[in-house]
N, C-alpha and C positions, 0 to 999 in steps of 0.2 A: 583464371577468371571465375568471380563466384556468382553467387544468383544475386539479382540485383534489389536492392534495399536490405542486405544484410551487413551484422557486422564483420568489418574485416580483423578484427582481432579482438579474444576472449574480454568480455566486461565481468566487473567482480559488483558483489555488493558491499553497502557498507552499513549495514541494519547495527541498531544503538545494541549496549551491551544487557539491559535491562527495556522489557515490554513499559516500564513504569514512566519511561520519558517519550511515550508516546501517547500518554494517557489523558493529558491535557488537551492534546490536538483535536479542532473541531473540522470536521469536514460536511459538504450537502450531500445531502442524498438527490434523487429524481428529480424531487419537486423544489429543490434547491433549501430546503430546511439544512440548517448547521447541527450537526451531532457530537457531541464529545466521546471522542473513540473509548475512554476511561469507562464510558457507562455499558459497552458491550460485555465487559469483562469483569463487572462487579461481584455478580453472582457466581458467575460458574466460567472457565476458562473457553476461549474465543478463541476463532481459526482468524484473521486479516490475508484476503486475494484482492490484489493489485491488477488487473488485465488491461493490456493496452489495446485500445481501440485500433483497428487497419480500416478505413475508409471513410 
């Protein structure tokens, strides 16, 4: 028996092969404003963290 809301068996990713096909993607921020994830990374190379909320 494991602890409970875990997964029962290993999950994989499947991130694109190229940062470039992620560059069109808009997402909001806080205040619900849309951002082209493309323009983080114009200038100078960009980390992207994903966190999933618990509660």
């Amino acid at each position: 028996m494991g602890i409970i809301g875990t997964a029962g068996e290993r999950q994989h990713t499947h991130p694109p092969e190229r940062a470039d096909d992620l560059a069109d993607m808009e997402l909001p921020d806080q205040d619900g404003a849309e951002h082209r994830l493309g323009d983080y990374w114009k200038d100078a190379p960009a980390v992207l963290v994903w966190l999933r909320h618990y509660g």
